[in-house]
C-alpha positions in Angstrom: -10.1 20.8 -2.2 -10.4 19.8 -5.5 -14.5 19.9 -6.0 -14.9 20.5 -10.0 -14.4 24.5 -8.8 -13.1 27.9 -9.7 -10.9 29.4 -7.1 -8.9 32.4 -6.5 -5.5 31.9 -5.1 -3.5 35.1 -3.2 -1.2 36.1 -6.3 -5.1 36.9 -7.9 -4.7 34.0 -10.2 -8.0 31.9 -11.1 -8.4 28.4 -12.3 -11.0 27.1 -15.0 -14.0 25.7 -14.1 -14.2 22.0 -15.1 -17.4 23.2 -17.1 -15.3 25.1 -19.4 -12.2 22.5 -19.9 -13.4 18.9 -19.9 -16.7 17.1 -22.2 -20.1 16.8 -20.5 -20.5 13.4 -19.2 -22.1 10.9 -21.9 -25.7 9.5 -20.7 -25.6 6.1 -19.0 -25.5 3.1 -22.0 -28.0 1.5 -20.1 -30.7 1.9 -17.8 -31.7 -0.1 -14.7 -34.7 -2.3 -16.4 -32.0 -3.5 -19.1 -29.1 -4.3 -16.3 -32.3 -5.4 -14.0 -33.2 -8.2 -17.3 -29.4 -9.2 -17.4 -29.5 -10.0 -13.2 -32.2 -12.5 -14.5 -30.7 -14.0 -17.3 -27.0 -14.4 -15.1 -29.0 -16.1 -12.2 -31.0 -18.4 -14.7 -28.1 -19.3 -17.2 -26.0 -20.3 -14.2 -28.8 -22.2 -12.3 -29.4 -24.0 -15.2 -26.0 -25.1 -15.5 -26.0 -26.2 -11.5 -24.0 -22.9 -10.6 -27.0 -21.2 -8.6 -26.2 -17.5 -7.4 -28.3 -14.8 -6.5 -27.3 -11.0 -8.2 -27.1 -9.3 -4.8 -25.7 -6.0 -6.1 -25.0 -4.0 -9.6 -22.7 -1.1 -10.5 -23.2 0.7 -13.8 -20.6 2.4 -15.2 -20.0 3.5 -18.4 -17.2 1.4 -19.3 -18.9 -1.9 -17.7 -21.7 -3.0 -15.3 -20.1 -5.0 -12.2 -22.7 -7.6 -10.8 -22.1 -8.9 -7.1 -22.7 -12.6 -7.1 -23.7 -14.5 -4.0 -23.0 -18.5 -4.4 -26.1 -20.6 -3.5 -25.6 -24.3 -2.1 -25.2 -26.7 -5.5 -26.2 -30.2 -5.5 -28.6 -32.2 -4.5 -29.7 -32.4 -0.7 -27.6 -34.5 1.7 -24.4 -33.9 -1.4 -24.6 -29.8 -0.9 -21.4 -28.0 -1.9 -20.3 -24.8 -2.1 -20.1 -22.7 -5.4 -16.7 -21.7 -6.3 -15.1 -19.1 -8.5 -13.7 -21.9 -10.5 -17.1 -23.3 -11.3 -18.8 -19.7 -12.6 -15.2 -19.0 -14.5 -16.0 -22.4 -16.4 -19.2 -21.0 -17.6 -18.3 -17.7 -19.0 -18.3 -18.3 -22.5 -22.0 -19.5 -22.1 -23.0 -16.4 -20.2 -21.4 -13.8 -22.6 -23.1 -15.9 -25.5 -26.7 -15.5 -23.8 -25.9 -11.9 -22.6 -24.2 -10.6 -25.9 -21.0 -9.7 -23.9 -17.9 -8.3 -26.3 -16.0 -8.7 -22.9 -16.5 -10.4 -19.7 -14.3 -10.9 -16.3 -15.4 -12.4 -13.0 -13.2 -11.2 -9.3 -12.9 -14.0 -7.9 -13.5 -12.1 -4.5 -15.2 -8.9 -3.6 -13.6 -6.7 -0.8 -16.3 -4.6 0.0 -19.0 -7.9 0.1 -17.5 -10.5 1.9 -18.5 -14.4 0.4 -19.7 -12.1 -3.0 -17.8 -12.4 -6.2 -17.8 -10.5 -9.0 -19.2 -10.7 -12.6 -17.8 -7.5 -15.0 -19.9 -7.5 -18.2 -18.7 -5.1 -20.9 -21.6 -4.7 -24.4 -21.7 -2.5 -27.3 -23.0 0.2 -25.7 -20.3 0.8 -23.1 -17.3 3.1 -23.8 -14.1 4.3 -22.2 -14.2 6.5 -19.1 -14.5 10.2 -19.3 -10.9 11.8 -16.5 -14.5 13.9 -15.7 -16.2 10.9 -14.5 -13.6 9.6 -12.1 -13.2 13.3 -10.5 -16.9 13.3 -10.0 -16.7 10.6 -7.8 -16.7 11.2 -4.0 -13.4 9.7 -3.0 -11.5 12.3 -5.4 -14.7 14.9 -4.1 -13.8 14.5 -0.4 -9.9 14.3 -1.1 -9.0 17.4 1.1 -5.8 17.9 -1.6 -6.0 20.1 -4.4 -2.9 18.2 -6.0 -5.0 15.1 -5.8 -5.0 12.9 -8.9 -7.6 10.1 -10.0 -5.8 7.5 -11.0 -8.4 5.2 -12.5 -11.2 2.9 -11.1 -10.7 -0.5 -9.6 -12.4 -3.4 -10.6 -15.4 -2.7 -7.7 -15.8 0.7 -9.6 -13.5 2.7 -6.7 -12.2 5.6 -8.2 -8.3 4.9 -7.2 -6.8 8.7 -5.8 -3.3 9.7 -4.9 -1.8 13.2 -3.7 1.1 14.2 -5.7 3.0 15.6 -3.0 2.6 12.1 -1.0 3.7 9.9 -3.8 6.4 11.6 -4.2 7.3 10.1 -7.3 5.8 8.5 -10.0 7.5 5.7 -12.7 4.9 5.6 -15.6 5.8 2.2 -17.8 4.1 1.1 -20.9 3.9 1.4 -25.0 3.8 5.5 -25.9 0.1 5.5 -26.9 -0.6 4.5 -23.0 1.8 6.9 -21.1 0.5 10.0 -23.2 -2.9 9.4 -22.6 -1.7 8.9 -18.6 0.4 11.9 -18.8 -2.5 13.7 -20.3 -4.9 12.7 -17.4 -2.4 13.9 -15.1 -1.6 17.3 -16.3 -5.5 18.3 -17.4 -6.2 17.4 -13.4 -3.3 19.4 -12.4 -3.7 22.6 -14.3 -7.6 22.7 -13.4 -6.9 22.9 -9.8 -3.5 24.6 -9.6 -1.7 28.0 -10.4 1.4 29.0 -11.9 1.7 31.0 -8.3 1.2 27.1 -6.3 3.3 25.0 -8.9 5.8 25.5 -11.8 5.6 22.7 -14.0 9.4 21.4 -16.1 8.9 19.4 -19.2 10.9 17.1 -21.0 9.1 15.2 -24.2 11.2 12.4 -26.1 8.4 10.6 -27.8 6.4 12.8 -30.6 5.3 16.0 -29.7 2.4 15.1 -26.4 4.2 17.8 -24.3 4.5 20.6 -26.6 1.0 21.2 -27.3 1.8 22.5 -23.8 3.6 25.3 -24.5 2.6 28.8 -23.7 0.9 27.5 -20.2 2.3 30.2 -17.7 3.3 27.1 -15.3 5.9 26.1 -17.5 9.6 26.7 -16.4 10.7 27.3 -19.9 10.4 24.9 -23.1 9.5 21.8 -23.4 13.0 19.8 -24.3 13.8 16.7 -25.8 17.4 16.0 -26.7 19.5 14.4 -23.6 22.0 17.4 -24.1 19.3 19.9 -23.5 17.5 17.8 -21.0 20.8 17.2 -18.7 20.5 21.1 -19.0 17.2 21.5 -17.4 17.6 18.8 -14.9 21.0 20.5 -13.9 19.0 23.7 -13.4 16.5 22.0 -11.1 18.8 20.3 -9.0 20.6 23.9 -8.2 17.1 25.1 -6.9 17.0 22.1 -5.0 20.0 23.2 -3.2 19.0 26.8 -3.3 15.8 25.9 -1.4 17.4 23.5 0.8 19.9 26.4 2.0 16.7 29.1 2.4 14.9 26.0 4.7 18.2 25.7 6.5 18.4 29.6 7.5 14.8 29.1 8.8 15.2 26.2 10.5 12.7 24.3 8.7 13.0 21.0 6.8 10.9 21.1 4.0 8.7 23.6 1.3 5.6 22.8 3.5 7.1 24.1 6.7 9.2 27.1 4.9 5.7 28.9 3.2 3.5 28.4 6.5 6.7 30.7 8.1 7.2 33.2 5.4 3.4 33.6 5.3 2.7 34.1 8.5 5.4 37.0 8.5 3.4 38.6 4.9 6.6 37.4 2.7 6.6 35.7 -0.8 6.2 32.0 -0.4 8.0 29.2 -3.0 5.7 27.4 -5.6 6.1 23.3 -6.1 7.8 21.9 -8.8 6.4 19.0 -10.9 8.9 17.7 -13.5 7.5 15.4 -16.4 10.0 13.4 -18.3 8.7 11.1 -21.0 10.8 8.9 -21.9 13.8 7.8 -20.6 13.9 4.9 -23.3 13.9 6.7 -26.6 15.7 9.8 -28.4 18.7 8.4 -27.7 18.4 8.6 -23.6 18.8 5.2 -23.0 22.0 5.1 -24.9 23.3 8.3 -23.4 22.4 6.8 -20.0 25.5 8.1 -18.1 24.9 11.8 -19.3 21.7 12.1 -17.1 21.5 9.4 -14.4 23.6 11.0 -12.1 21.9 13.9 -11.7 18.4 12.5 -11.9 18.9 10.3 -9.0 20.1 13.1 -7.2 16.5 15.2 -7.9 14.7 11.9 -7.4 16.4 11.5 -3.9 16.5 15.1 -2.7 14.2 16.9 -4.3 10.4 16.0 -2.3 11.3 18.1 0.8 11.8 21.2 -1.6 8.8 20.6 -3.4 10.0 19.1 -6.7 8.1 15.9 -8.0 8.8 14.2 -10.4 6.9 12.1 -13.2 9.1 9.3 -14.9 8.0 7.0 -18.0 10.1 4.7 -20.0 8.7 1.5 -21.9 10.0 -0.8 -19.4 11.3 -1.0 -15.5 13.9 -3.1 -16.5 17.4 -1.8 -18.1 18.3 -0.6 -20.5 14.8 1.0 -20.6 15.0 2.0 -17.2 18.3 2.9 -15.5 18.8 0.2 -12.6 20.5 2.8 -10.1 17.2 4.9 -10.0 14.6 2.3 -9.6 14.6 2.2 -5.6 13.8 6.0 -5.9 10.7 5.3 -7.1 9.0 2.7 -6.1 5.8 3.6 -7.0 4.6 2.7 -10.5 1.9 2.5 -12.8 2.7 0.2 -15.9 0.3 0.0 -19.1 -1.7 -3.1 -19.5 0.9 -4.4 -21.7 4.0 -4.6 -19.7 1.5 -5.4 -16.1 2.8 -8.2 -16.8 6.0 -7.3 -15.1 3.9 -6.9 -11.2 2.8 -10.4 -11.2 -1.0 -11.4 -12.5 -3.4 -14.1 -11.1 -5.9 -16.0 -12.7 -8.6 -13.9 -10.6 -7.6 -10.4 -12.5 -10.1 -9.8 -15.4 -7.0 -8.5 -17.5 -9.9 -7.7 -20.3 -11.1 -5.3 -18.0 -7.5 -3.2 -16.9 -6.2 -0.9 -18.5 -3.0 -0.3 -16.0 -1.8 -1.7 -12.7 -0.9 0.5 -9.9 2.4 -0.9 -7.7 3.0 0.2 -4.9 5.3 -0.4 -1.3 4.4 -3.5 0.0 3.4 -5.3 -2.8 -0.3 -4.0 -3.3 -1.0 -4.0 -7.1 -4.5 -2.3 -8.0 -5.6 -3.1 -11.7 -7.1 -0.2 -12.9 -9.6 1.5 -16.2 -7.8 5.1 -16.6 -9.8 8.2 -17.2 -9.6 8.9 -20.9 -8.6 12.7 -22.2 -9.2 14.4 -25.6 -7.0 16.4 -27.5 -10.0 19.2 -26.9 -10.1 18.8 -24.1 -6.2 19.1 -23.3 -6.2 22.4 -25.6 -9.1 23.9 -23.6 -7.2 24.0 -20.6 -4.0 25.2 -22.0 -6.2 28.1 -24.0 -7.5 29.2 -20.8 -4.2 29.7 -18.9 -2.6 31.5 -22.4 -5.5 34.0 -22.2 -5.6 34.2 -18.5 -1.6 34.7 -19.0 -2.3 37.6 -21.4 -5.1 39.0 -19.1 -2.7 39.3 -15.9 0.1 41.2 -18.4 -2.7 43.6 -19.6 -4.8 44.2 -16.9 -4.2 44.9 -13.0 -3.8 42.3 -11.2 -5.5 42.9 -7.8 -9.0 43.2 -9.0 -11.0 40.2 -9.0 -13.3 41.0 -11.6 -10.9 41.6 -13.6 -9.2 38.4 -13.1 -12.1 36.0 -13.2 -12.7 37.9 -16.5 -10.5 35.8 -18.3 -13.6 32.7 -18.1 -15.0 34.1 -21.1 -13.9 32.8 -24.5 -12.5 35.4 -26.9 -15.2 37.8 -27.9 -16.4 38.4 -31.2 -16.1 41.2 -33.2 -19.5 42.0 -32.6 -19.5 44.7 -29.4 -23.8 44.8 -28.7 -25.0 45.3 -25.6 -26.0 41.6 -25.2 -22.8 40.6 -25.6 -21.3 42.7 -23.3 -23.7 41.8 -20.7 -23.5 38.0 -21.3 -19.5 38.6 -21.1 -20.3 40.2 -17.3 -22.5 37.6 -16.4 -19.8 35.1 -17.1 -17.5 36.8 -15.0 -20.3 37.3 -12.3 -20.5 33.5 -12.2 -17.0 32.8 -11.8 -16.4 35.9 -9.3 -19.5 34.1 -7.0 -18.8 30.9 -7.6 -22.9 29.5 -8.3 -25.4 32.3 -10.4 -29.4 32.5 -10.8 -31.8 35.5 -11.1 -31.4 37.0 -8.3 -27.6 38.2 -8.9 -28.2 38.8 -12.6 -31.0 41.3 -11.5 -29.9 42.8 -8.5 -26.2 43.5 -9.6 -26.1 43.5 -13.5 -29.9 45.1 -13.3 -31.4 42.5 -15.6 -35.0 41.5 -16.3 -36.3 38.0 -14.5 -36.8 36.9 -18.4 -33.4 38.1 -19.5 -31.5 36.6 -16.5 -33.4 32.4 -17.5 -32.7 33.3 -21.2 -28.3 33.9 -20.0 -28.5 31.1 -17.4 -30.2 28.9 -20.1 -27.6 30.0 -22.7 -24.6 29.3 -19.9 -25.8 25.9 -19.2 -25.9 25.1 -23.0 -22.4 26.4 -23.4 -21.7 24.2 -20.3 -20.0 27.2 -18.7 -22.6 26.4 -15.9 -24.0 22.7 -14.6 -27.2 21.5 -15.4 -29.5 22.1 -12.5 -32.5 23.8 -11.0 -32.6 27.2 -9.1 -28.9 28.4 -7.8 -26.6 26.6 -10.3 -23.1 26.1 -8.7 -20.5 27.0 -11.0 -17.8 25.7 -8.6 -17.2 25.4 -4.8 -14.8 27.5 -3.3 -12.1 26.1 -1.6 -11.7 27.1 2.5 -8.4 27.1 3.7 -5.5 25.9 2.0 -2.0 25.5 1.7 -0.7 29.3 3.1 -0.4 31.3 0.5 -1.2 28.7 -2.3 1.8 26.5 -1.6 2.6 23.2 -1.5 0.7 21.0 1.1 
């Protein structure tokens, strides 16, 4: 499951700790005594203006503080009434005045506390949310996939999570600057917690060059590709897989990649990896005007292609054509549009629109308005650093050992070969090999001193290569179970 872990898969691959790919998590803006003063000031400024609540609840986050509003009885006795949403939304200008709000929101309904509404209060000191926050939450924790994706957070701060392989495809919509930084959240998640042995990822970039800092990532079928001509190309030479698979699940009597790789490993044969294809965009160089070159046989991966393991990722600035082809829009039906085309999925006077970043559609008619997980470009070239050199590790070194393979955690060395370096280099590997490190594995197997072992643990957890902690420090959590033989689930 996807725990913020290192893991091992059967081909000896091993993925990157999220310790050495994504930014430590910035301190809290604020602490409870400052959101514990603006509980008093909301309840007086309110009962003061004959809108009495109490604050029955309040959720810090770094990107806002959520406070769950109870309605008290207004009026005088014998003409009691009941607070509505309408009368505290009347009032918000005076409460962001009093409590120096840049941005403030009110749900006019709150799921999890039934009669409680509430109040989304954005200051200074808040910022955008770190992809590391949302995948320490426990809803993307206990998610038993290890394609799992955090989608965002939901205005009452649930971190929003959807398997890949359930979706099982995804129509990104929005301005460029919104679907990159979506697509980026997507693929970070995905290569921390998969292997080029589990999934082969096919690229096709149209707007600036987002996908090609890519290249060189051992997942990739190819190049990333951009002309329609070229693209027509690789999407012809994913559909014949499709058929290629479909014909090996037919001479197993099977129906689908899941079923096919629990047979063939049970019998000690080579199993099939997924296949997630990113296109972005369908509505610029020159593919919406070349519509009819591509269409075709992009419906036909879109409507064949889940039970073999291929799926896909869509964006184009719009759902609607020319933007977005009208023949392929029931085959994917699931969505997430950029705050400035939500418009599209209906909004209400109850969504705090300051507060959403993107809507999630999906069957049914749900819409979930959402604050995405932001990405850096370091962050995006850490990841792809680690599976180049873990890339050039597997073609140097054998591949069966797995000391050898979880030796490819350590950055590059220096030139400098002491005998400090070497060991800090093994003690790295030591970590990843174990999954957790303290003293007693440093001294036992590496023969270190108690005082040298604290000074490389202290060392690791500055470099973040290990979590902050006391005693045993959990580097990762290993993963029990599994897809057979690192497929698809």
């Amino acid at each position: 499951m996807p725990e913020l872990l290192t893991r091992m898969d059967n081909a000896g691959w091993l993925t990157p700790s999220i310790a050495e790919v994504l930014d430590p998590l910035a301190r809290p803006p604020y602490d409870d005594d400052f959101t514990g003063r603006q509980a008093g000031r909301i309840q007086k400024v309110l009962g003061e203006l004959g809108v009495p609540v109490i604050v029955v609840g309040v959720g810090a986050m770094p990107s806002h503080t959520l406070f769950a509003l109870q309605p008290e009885p207004a009026g005088r006795r014998g003409k009691r009434r009941a607070v509505t949403a309408s009368d505290i939304r009347r009032h918000l200008n005076a409460l962001a005045t009093e409590l120096d709000a840049e941005e403030i929101g009110l749900i006019d309904e709150m799921s999890r506390m039934p009669g409680a509404m509430g109040l989304l209060i954005r200051n200074s000191g808040h910022r955008r949310l770190q992809l590391r926050h949302l995948l320490m939450r426990p809803e993307f924790l206990e998610n038993p996939s290890n394609t799992a994706l955090a989608l965002g957070m939901d205005m009452e701060q649930r971190c929003v999570v959807r398997d890949l392989v359930d979706l099982p495809h995804l129509l990104i919509l929005g301005g460029a600057e919104c679907r990159a930084g979506l697509i980026d959240s997507i693929l970070v998640t995905f290569l921390l917690f998969n292997t080029p042995a589990e999934w082969r990822i096919a690229m096709i970039g149209t707007v600036g060059d987002g996908l090609a800092r890519y290249k060189g990532v051992p997942h990739l079928l190819g190049r990333p590709v951009s002309s329609p001509a070229d693209g027509r190309k690789l999407l012809d030479g994913l559909l014949r897989e499709v058929e290629r698979r479909r014909k090996l699940f037919e001479g197993r009597g099977v129906e689908n990649l899941r079923a096919y790789n629990q047979a063939m490993f049970a019998q000690g044969e080579k199993v099939l990896p997924g296949i997630l294809l990113v296109l972005d965009s369908v509505s610029g160089g020159g593919w919406a005007e070349q519509a009819t070159l591509w269409t075709g046989v992009l419906a036909n991966l879109l409507e064949r292609g889940q039970s073999a393991g291929l799926h896909c990722i869509v964006t184009a600035e719009s759902a609607e054509p020319p933007a977005f082809p009208s023949a392929l829009s029931p085959l994917v039906p699931i969505r997430m549009a950029c705050a400035d085309v939500a418009g599209e999925f209906g909004r209400g006077e109850s969504w705090p629109t300051g507060f959403v970043d993107a809507v999630l559609a999906e069957p049914g008619g749900q819409v979930t308005a959402l604050q995405i997980g932001t990405v850096t470009g370091g962050e995006v070239g850490r990841v792809v650093d680690y599976w180049r050199r873990a890339m050039t590790h597997r073609r140097a070194g054998p591949e069966s050992i797995p000391a050898e393979a979880s030796a490819v955690m350590a950055e590059p060395s220096s030139a400098s070969t002491s005998e400090s370096d070497l060991t800090y280099e093994r003690a790295r590997a030591l970590a990843a090999y174990l999954g957790w490190l303290s003293v007693g594995p440093l001294r036992d197997i590496l023969g270190l001193s108690d005082d040298m072992a604290r000074r490389i643990l202290s060392r690791m957890q500055n470099e973040g290569v290990l979590e902050q902690g006391d005693g045993p420090v959990l580097r990762h959590r290993r993963i029990d179970g599994g897809p057979p033989g690192g497929g698809v689930r």
